[in-house]
C-alpha positions in Angstrom: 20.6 -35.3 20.9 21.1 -31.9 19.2 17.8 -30.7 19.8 18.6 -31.0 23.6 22.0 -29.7 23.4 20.7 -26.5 21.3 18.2 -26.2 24.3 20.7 -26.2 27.1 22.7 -23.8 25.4 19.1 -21.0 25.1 18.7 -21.5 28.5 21.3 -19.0 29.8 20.2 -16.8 26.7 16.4 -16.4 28.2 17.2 -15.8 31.7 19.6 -12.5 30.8 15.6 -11.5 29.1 14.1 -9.3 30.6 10.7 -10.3 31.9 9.3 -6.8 32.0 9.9 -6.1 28.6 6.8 -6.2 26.1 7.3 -7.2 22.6 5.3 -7.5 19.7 5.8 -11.3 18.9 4.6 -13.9 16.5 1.0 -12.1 17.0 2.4 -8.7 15.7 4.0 -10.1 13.0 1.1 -11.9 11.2 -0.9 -8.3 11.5 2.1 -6.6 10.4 2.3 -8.9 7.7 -1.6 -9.4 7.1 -1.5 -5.1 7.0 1.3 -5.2 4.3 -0.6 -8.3 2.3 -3.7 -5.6 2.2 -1.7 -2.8 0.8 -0.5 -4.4 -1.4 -3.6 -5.7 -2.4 -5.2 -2.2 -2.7 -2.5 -0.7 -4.8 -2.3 -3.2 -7.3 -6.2 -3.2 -7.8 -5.9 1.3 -8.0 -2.9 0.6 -10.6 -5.3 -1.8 -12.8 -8.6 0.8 -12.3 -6.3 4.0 -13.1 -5.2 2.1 -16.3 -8.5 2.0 -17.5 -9.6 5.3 -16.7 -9.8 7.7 -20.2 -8.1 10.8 -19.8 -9.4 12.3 -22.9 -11.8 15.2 -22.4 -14.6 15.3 -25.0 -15.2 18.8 -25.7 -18.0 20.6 -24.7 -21.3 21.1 -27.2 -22.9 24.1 -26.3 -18.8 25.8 -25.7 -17.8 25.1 -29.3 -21.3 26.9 -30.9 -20.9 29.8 -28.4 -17.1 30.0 -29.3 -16.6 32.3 -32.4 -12.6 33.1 -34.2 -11.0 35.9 -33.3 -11.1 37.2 -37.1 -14.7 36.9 -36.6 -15.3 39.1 -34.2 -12.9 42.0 -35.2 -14.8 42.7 -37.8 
């Protein structure tokens, strides 16, 4: 009995709708959402990847034998 009452009282509500008007609907949603899911998705697997990346620069060989002090070299 409420399910038919809440019914009569939508119908005025949907004819003042325009018919003409486009909207994204249920469809748009679940891509919207599906989209959002993926994102998400991404930028939680690029945190965990960043956090294992080492910053630390080894230093370069051939730079450090090449490299001589500054007292060295004013003598």
């Amino acid at each position: 009995m409420y399910a038919t009452q809440a019914l009569t009282n939508l119908v005025p509500l949907a004819e003042e709708l325009d018919k003409n008007k486009v909207t994204p609907g249920v469809l748009g949603f679940i891509v919207f959402a599906a989209l959002a899911v993926g994102v998400w998705a991404l930028m939680k697997s690029m945190n965990r990847h960043m956090g294992r990346v080492n910053f630390e620069e080894t230093p370069d060989p051939a730079a450090e034998k090449s490299a001589e002090p500054v007292s060295a070299k004013r003598k």
